[in-house]
C-alpha positions in Angstrom: 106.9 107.2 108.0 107.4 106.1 111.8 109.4 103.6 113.4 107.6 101.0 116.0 108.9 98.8 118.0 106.6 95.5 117.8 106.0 93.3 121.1 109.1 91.5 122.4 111.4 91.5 125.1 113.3 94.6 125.7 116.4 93.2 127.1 119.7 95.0 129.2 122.8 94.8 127.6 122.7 95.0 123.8 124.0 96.5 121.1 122.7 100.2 120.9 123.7 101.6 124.5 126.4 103.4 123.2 125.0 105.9 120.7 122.1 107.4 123.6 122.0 110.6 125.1 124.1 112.7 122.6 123.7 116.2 123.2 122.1 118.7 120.7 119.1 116.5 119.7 115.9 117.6 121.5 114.1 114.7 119.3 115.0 111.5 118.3 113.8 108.1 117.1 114.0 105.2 118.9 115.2 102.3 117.0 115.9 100.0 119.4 115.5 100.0 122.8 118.5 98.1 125.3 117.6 98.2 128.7 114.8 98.3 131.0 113.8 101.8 132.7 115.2 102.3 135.6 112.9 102.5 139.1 109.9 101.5 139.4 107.8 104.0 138.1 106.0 104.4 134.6 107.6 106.6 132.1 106.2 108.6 129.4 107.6 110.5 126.5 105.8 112.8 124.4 105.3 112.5 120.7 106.2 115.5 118.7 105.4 116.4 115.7 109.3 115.6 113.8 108.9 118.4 110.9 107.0 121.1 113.6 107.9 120.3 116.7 104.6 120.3 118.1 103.5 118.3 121.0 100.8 115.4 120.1 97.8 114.5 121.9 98.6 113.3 125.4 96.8 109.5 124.3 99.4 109.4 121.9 102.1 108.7 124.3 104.6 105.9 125.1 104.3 103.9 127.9 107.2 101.1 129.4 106.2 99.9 132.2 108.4 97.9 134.3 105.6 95.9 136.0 105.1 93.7 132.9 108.6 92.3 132.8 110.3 95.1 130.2 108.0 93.8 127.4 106.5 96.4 125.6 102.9 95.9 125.3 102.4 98.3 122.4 103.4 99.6 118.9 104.5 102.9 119.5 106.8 105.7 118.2 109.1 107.1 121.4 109.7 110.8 120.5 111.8 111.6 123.6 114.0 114.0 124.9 117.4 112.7 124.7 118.6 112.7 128.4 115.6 110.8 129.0 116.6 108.3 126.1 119.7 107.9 127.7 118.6 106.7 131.0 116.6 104.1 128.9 120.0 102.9 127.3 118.2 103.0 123.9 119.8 103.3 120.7 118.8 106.6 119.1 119.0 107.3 115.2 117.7 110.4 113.7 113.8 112.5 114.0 110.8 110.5 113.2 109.5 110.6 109.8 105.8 110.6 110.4 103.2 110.0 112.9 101.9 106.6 114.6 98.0 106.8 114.1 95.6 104.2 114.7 96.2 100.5 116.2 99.6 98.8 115.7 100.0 96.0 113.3 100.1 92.7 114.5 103.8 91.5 116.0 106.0 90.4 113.0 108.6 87.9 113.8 112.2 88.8 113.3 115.8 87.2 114.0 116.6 86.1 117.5 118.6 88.3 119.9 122.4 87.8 120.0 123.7 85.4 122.0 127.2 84.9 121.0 130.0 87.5 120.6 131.3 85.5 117.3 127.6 84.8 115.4 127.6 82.3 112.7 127.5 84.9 109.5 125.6 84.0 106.0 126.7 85.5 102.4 123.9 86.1 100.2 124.5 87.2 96.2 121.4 89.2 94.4 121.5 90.1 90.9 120.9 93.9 91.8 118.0 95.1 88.7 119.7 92.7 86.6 123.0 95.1 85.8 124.6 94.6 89.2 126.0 92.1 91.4 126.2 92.6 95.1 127.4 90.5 98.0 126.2 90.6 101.5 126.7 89.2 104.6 124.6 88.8 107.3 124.9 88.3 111.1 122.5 85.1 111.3 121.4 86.1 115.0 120.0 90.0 114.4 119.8 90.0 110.9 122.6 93.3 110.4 124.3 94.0 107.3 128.1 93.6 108.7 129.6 94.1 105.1 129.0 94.1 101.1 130.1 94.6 98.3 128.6 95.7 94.5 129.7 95.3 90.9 128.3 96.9 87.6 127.9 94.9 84.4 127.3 95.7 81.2 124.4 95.5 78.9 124.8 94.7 75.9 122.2 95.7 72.9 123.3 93.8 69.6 120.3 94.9 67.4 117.4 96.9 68.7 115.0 95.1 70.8 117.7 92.7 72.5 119.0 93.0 75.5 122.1 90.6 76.7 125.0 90.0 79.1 128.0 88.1 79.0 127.7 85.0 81.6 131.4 85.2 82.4 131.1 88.6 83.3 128.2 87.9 85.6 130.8 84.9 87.3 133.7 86.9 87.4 131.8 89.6 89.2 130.5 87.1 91.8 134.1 86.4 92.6 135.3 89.7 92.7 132.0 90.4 95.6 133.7 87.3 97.3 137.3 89.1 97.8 135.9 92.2 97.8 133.7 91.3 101.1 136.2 89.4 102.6 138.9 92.0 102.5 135.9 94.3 104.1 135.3 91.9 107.0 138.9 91.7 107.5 139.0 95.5 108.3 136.5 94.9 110.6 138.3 92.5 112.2 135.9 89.8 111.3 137.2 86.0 110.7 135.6 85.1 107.4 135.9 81.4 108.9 132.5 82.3 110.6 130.7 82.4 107.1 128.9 79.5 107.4 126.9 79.2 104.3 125.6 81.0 101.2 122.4 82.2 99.3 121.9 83.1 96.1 119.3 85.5 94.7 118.8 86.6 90.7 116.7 88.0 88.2 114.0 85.1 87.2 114.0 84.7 83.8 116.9 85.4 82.0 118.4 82.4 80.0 121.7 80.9 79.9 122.8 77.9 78.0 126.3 76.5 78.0 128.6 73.9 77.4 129.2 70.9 80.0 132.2 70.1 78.0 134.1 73.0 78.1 132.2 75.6 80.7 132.2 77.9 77.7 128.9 80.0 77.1 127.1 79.2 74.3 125.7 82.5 73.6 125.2 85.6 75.8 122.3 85.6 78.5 119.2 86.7 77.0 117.4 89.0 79.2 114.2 89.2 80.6 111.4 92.5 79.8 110.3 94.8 82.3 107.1 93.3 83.1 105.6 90.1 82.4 102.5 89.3 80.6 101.0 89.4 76.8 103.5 90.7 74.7 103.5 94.4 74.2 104.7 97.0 71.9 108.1 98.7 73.7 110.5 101.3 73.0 114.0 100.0 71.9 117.4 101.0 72.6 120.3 102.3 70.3 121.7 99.1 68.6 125.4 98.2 68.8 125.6 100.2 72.0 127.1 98.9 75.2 126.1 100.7 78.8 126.6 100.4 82.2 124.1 99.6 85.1 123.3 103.0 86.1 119.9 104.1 85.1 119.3 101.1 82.4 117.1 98.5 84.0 114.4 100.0 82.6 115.7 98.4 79.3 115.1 94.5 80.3 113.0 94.7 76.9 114.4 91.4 74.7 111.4 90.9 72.2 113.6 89.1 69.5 111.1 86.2 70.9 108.1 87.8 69.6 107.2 85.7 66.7 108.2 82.7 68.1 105.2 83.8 71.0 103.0 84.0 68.3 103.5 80.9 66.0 103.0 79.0 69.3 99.8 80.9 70.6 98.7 79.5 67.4 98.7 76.0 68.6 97.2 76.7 71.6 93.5 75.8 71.6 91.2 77.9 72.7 89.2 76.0 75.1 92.0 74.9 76.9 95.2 76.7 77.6 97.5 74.0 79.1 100.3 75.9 79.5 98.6 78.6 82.1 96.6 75.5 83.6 100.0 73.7 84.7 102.5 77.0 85.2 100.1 79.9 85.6 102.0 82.3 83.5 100.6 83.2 80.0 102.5 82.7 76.5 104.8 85.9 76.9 108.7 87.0 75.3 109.0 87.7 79.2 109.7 84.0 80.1 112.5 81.2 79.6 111.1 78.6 77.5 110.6 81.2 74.3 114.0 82.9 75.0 115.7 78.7 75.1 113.2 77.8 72.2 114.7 80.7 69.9 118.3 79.8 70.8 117.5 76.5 69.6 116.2 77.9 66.4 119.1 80.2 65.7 122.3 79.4 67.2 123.8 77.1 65.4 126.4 76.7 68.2 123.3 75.8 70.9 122.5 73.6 68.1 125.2 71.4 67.7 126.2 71.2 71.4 122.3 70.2 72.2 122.6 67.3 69.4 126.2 66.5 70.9 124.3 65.8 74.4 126.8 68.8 75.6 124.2 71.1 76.0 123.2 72.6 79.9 120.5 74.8 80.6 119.4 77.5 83.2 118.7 80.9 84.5 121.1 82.9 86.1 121.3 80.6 89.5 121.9 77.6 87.5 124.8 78.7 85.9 126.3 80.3 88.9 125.7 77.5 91.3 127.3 75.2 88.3 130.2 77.1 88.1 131.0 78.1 92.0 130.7 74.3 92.5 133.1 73.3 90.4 132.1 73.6 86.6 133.4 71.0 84.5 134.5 69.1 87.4 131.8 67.9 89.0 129.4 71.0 89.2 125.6 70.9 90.2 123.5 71.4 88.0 120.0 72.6 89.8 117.7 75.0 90.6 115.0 76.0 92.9 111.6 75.8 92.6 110.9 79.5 92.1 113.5 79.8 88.9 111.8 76.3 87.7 108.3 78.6 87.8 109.5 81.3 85.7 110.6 79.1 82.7 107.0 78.1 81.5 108.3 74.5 81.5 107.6 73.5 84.7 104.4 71.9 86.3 104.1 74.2 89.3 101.3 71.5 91.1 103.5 68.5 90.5 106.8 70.7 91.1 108.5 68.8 88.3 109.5 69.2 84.8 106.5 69.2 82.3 107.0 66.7 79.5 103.6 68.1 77.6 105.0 71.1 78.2 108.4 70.4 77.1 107.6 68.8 73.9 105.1 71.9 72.9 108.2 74.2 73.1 110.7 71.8 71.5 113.0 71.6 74.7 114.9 68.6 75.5 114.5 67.7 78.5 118.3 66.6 79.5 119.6 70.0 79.3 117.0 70.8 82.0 119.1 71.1 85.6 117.6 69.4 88.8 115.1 71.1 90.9 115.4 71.4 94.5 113.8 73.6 97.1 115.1 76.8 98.2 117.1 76.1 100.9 119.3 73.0 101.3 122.8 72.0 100.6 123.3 72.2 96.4 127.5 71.7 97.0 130.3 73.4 98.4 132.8 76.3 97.3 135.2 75.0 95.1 137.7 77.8 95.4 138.4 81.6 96.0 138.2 82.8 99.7 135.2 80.8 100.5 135.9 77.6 99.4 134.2 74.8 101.2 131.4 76.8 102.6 128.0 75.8 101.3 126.2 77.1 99.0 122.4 76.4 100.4 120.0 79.3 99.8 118.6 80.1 96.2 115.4 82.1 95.5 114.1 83.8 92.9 114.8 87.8 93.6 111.1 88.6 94.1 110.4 84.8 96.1 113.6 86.1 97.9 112.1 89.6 99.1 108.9 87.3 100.1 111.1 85.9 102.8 113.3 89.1 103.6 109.7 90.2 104.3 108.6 87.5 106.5 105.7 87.3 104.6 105.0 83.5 105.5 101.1 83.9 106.4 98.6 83.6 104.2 97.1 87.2 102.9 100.4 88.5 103.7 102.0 90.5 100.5 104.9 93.0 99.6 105.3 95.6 97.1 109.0 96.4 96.0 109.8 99.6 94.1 112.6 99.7 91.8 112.7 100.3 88.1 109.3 98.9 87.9 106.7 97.5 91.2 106.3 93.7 91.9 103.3 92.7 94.1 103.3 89.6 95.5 100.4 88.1 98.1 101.2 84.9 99.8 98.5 82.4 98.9 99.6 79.7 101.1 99.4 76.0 100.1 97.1 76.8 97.6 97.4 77.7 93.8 95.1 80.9 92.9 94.4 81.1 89.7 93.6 85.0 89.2 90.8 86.1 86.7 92.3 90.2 86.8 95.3 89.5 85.1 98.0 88.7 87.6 100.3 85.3 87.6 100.5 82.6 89.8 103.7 81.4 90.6 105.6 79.6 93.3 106.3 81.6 96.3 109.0 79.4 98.2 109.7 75.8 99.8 111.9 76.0 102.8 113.8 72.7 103.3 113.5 69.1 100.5 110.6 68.2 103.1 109.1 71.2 103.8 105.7 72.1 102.1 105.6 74.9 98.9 103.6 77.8 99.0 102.3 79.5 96.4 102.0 83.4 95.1 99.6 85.9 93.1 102.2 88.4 91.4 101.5 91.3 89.8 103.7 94.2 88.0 103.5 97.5 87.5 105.8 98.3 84.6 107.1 101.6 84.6 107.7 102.9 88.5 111.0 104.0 89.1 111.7 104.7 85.4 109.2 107.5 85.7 111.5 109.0 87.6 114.6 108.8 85.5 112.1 110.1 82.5 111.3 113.2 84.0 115.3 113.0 84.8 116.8 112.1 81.5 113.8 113.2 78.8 112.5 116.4 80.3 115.2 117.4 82.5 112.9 118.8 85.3 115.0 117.2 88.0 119.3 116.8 87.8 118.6 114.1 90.1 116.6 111.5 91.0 116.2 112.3 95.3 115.4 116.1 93.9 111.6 114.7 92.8 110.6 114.6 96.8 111.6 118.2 97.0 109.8 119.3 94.2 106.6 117.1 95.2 106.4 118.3 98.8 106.9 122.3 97.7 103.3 121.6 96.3 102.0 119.0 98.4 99.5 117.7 95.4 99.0 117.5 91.6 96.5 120.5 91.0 94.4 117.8 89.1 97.2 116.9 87.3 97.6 113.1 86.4 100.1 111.2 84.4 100.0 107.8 83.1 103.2 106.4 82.1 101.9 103.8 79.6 105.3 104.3 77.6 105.2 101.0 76.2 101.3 99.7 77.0 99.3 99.2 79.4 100.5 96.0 82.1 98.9 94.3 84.7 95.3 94.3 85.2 95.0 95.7 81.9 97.3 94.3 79.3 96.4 97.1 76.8 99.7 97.3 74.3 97.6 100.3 72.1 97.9 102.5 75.2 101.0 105.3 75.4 101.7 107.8 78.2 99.7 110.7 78.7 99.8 114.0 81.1 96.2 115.4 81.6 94.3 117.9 83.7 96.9 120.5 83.0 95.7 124.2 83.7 97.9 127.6 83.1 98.8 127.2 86.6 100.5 123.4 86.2 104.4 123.8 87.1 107.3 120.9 86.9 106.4 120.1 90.7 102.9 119.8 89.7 104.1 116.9 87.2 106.8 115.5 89.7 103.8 114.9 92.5 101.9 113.5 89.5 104.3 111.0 88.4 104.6 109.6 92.2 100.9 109.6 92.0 101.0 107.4 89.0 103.5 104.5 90.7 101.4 104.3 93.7 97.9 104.7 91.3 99.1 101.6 89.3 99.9 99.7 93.0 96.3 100.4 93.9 95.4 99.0 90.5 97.1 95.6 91.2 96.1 95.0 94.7 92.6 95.2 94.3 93.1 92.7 91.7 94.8 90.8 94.4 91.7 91.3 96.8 89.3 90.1 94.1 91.5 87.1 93.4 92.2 86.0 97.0 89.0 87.2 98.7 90.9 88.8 101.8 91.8 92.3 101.5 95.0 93.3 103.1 95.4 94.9 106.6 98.3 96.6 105.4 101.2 96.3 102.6 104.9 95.4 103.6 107.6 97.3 101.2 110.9 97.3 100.4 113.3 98.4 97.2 115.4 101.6 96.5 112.3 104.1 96.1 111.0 103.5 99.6 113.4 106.0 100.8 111.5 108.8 99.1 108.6 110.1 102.5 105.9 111.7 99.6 105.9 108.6 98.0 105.4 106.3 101.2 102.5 108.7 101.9 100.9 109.0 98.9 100.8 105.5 98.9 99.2 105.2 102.2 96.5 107.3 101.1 95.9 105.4 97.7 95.9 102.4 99.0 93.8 103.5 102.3 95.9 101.2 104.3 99.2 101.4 106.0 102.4 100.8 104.7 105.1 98.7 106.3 108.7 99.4 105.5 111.1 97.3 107.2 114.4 98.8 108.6 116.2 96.7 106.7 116.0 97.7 103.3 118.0 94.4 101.9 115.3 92.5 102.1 116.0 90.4 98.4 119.7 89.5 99.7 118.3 88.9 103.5 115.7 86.0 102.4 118.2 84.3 100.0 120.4 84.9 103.7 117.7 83.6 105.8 117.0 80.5 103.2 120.9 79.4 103.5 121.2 79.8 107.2 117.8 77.7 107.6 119.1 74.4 105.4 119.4 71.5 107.3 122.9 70.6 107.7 123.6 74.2 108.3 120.9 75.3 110.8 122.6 79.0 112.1 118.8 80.7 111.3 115.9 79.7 112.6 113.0 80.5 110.7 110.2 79.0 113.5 107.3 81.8 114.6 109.2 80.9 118.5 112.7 81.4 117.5 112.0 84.9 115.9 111.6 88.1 117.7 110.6 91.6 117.1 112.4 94.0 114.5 112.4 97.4 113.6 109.5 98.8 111.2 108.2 102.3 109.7 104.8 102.7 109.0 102.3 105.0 107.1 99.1 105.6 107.9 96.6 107.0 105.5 96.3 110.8 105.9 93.2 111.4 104.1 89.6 109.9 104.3 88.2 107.2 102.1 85.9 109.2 100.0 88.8 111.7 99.1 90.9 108.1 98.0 88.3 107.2 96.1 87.6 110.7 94.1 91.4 110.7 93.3 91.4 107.1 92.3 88.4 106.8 89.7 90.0 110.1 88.3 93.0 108.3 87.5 91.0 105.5 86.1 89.5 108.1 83.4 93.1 109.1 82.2 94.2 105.6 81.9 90.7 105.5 79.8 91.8 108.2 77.6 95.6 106.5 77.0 94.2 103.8 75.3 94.0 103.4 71.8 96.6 105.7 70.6 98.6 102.8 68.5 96.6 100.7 66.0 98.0 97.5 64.4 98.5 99.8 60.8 99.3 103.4 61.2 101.1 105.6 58.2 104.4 105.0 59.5 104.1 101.5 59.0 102.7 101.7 55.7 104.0 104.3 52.8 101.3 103.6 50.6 99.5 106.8 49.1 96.2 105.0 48.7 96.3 104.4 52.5 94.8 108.1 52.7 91.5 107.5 50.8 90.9 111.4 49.5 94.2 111.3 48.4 94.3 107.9 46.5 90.7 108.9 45.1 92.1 112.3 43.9 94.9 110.9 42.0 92.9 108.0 40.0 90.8 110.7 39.0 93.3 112.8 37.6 95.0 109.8 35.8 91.2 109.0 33.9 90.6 112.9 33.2 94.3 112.7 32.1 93.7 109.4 29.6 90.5 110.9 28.5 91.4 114.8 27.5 94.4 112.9 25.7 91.8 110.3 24.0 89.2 113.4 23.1 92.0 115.1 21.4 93.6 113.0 19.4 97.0 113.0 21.0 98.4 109.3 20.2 
């Protein structure tokens, strides 16, 4: 992993003067440079090696030359002795994580440089893996984190297979992010009257329905699975139980909706599946219009209140937006276009509400909020510290990492690692329909006149929850970090491959008779054998999806932009490189869900403190991987892995002995016994016995 500095002006002044030149560190990574070299003449730094020390190849070396007016003309990583940092006035931050290799990707745009001591500022809310809440606030000028704040919540597991929350929790832990943040910037000696407006970002598909009337819930918010797609067989959770966030993401596994799914595939005709024609998501538990349709079916409390015309529906943004603006008086009720997508009720060419689509699921469509784009005014504050400030950002989490990511060309696409992966390739104005599995949904829409564009997602089920498995089943590792010290001791998987098919096989394959498996293991396979294996497997089933992607869209990616809590870990950033034989991108800012739904709500007209036009954005900060390894090794190791995700198919059938206690299900056995019953009746009937 390096760090590059993309083409832009590099201006005097600035933020980062103050930490160059400390003494004691003979290599350091340049994050930012603040000033142009002084003199006239060209100056060079070497690159070193960060992990030997060892100088590079001379062609590998920096160059700032003052003659072009103090922009940098390439993508480099500055490796330079500190003193000589120092005289550059460039903000220093740590040794290099990897190498620059080959050409530098092309310029990405970025926030604008400061120009004003007091910044307009932008507050963005994510629903953080669906068990945490966490408020952020941006500087709408450079982009920086200034302060933010995170709250757990429960998950609550009533019978096994369901996973809920309570909505007031979710509200009450927005406020408390509110206070929490302000009193933050207050320390910091920051006037939370410069909040100019806020963003909201959330998990996609859970469902909320509640009472106009009274604000009151009407039941607890019915979560989302892991992954979307055909419904699969999954493990299930300890009923009754209650846990925090911590490690229990990997639980988004509500199936209660599984036969409603299929009594309703039922009535789908063959020859023409309407409902993936107009929303280009297939009939799945993972999305809202199943979860709404079985509310409807067995609360009698949604039931009466929908008859009573006191009904309101929506995900997660819905009801928050509803309820920050004022609830029960006067609070909007809306979405954006990317929630709308996620609810299989919504025409994603048209961009409205689907009445054929309505009526198939039974949903009425007056409990259905507004849609609006992703970034305008919805309303204002209504109270706590920010009251009157506008809410005007609100993207889907993934949509929202889209943006954080700048991903607004076409072909461009990011991959974020958390409990599971979600791929998603910007497809422009255009809706691609894929034919390898993968959904098309609705990327963004910037502004009530600005155009939509669309996205291929994919999802790779079980990514960072391989990691807590080998924590919490096996107990190889205490922690999660402790995995990259156990993969790098060995440095590969001795043939060793492991695919984490714990509940079926996800995108491309949608295989729900497939379970995990470890195979290739020799006498001479250890724990750190397994651990490089298991990082293997996350970046295997990455590979998986974005070829699909490439045989969808017909333009293979250049390279893959990331983000999300496992990006920290080097191995797997490499490995990834290698698998994918392209490079990887990782932004510096690793917020990049709570930065778009920043960058949507400082971008709304009638707020207007973030540009988001290609000439108002400059460079930022990125580290980058280059593949390591050459193209026929990539390919050995990836059709390898293709024969053990062969081999995990097939394991569950639809009737297995478990399921059925029946002796004559085991024919020698049911055969043996009706034998001895009619030797039995006939050794009785030869002798005479009555």
């Amino acid at each position: 992993m390096i760090t590059i500095i993309t083409r832009g002006q590099i201006q005097g002044g600035g933020r980062g003067v103050g930490n160059a030149g400390r003494p004691g560190r003979s290599t350091q990574r340049l994050t930012s440079c603040c000033a142009q070299p002084t003199g006239g003449n060209k100056q060079f730094y070497t690159l070193r090696d960060p992990y030997r020390g060892e100088p590079l190849d001379t062609s590998g070396r920096a160059l700032f030359s003052p003659a072009r007016s103090g922009v940098c003309q390439r993508a480099v990583l500055v490796s330079a002795p500190s003193q000589a940092a120092g005289r550059l006035g460039c903000r220093l931050a740590g040794p290099p994580r990897d190498l620059l290799r080959g050409p530098p990707p092309p310029p990405r745009p970025g926030p604008a440089p400061v120009t004003s001591l007091r910044p307009p500022l932008v507050r963005a809310f994510d629903s953080f893996a669906f068990a945490d809440w966490l408020a952020q606030v941006f500087n709408s000028k450079t982009a920086e984190l200034l302060s933010h704040h995170q709250v757990e919540i429960k998950q609550e597991f009533p019978r096994e297979g369901w996973v809920e929350q309570d909505p007031k929790e979710i509200l009450h832990s927005v406020y408390e992010c509110i206070e929490k943040t302000c009193e933050k910037l207050g320390q910091l000696n920051i006037d939370i009257s410069n909040i100019k407006a806020i963003g909201v970002s959330n998990q996609r598909e859970t469902t909320v329905v509640w009472d106009k009337i009274t604000g009151e819930p009407l039941y607890n918010a019915v979560a989302a699975p892991v992954s979307p797609g055909p419904s699969v067989p999954v493990a299930v959770v300890p009923s009754g139980s209650s846990v925090p966030a911590a490690g229990t993401s990997s639980v988004w596994l509500d199936l209660r909706t599984q036969s409603t799914v299929e009594s309703l595939s039922k009535r789908i005709p063959g020859n023409n599946n309407f409902v993936k024609s107009k929303t280009g998501l297939p009939l799945s538990t993972y999305f809202s219009a199943v979860k709404l349709r079985w509310l409807l079916d067995n609360v009698r409390k949604v039931q009466k209140a929908v008859e009573e015309k006191r009904a309101l529906f929506g995900t997660i943004d819905s009801w928050l937006i509803w309820s920050l603006t004022g609830g029960v008086n006067g609070g909007v009720h809306c979405t954006d276009v990317t929630n709308a997508s996620r609810t299989m009720l919504f025409n994603i060419h048209s961009l409205e509400w689907d009445k054929q689509l309505c009526e198939f699921f039974g949903i009425p469509m007056e409990i259905l909020p507004n849609v609006r784009s992703s970034s305008e005014i919805y309303g204002l504050m209504k109270a706590g510290a920010l009251e009157g400030v506008p809410i005007s950002g609100c993207l889907g989490d993934q949509s929202a990492a889209l943006v954080g990511q700048m991903c607004f060309q076409i072909g461009q696409a990011k991959n974020t690692y958390g409990t599971g992966c979600f791929l998603l390739c910007n497809t422009g104005h255009k809706c691609v329909f894929s034919d390898h599995g993968l959904l098309t949904t609705v990327a963004y829409k910037l502004g009530r006149d600005k155009p939509v564009y669309y996205a291929l997602e994919g999802s790779v089920a079980i990514a960072g929850a391989v990691i807590r498995w080998l924590r919490d089943n096996l107990g190889i590792i205490k922690t999660s970090e402790e995995i990259e010290k156990l993969a790098k001791e060995v440095g590969t998987s001795y043939g060793c491959y492991f695919v984490p098919a714990f509940s079926g096989l996800y995108a491309p394959y949608w295989e729900p008779s497939a379970r995990g498996i470890i195979c290739g293991l020799t006498q001479f396979t250890n724990k750190c054998h397994i651990a490089f294996a298991a990082l293997e497997a996350v970046c295997f089933q990455t590979r998986e999806i974005l070829d699909a992607m490439n045989r969808d869209c017909g333009i293979p990616l250049s390279h893959l932009q990331v983000d999300g809590g496992m990006t920290s870990n080097k191995i797997l950033m490499q490995l990834q490189a290698d698998i994918l034989y392209i490079p990887v991108v990782k932004p510096s800012m690793p917020e990049t869900t709570a930065l778009g739904a920043a960058m949507a709500a400082g971008a709304a007209e009638g707020v207007g403190v973030w540009s988001l036009e290609p000439e108002d954005l400059s460079a930022v900060t990125m580290e980058r991987f280059e593949p390591q390894i050459n193209a026929e090794e990539s390919e050995i190791r990836y059709s390898t892995w293709k024969k053990a995700v062969m081999k995990s198919m097939g394991w569950v059938t639809t009737q297995s002995p478990e399921s059925d206690p029946s002796i004559f299900c085991s024919l020698p056995l049911g055969f043996f016994i009706v034998s001895s019953m009619v030797m039995l009746i006939g050794a009785r009937y030869i002798s005479g016995i009555p």
